[in-house]
C-alpha positions, 0 to 999 in steps of 0.5 A, spaced: 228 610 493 235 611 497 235 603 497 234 603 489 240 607 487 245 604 492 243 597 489 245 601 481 250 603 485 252 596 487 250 593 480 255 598 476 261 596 481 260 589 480 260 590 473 266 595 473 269 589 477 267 584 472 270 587 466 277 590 469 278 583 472 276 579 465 281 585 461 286 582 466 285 574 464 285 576 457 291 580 458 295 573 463 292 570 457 297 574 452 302 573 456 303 566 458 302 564 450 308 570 450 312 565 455 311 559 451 314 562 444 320 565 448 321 559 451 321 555 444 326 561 442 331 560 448 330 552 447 332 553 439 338 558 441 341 553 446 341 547 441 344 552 436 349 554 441 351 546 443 352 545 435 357 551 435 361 549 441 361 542 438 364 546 431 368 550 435 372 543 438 372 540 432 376 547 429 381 546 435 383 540 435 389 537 432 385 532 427 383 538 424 389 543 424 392 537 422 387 535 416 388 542 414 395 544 413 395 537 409 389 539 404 389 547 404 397 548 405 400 542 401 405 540 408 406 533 410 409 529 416 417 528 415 418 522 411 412 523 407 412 526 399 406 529 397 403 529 391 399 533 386 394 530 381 390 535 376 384 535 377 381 533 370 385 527 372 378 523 370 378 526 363 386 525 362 386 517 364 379 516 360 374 514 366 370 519 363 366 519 358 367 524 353 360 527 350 358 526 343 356 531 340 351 528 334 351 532 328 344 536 326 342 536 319 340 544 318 334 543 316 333 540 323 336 547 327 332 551 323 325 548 324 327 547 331 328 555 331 321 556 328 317 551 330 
């Protein structure tokens, strides 16, 4: 009788043993997929970083502020004439094409309205 209970005593630990041990594989399991998808996000930002100090260098050098200051500030180097052309310049040289507007006979306008 006494070597009974202690082998159902044994059982019931190895069995408490066997379920706190899986409960923790699956939990490790969790956790690496965890580091996995945190790893690609850290990959992700370090690539989004490099391109903004990448824009950041181009922001700050002399081409740009050069190119800026000719386009958006209408400044020239010495020696140099700035000109302003319109921009419906196409249009005024005649390069583009005007619509033409074909005419519609009514009945036509008013069978499309219903019809």
């Amino acid at each position: 009788m006494r070597r009974r209970i202690i082998q159902w005593v044994i059982i019931f630990i190895g069995i408490s043993l066997i379920v706190s041990l899986s409960r923790d594989v699956l939990r490790l399991i969790r956790a690496s997929g965890q580091v996995e998808l945190a790893e690609e996000k850290l990959a992700e930002a370090e690539q989004k970083n490099r391109e903004l100090l990448g824009e950041k260098d181009y922001f700050n050098s002399e081409e740009f502020i050069e190119k800026e200051a000719r386009n958006k500030l209408n400044m020239a180097k010495p020696g140099e004439t700035i000109v302003v052309l319109p921009q419906n310049l196409a249009e005024l040289v005649g390069r583009k094409e005007k619509e033409v507007s074909q005419e519609i006979p009514n009945w036509q306008k008013w069978w499309g309205l219903f019809f």
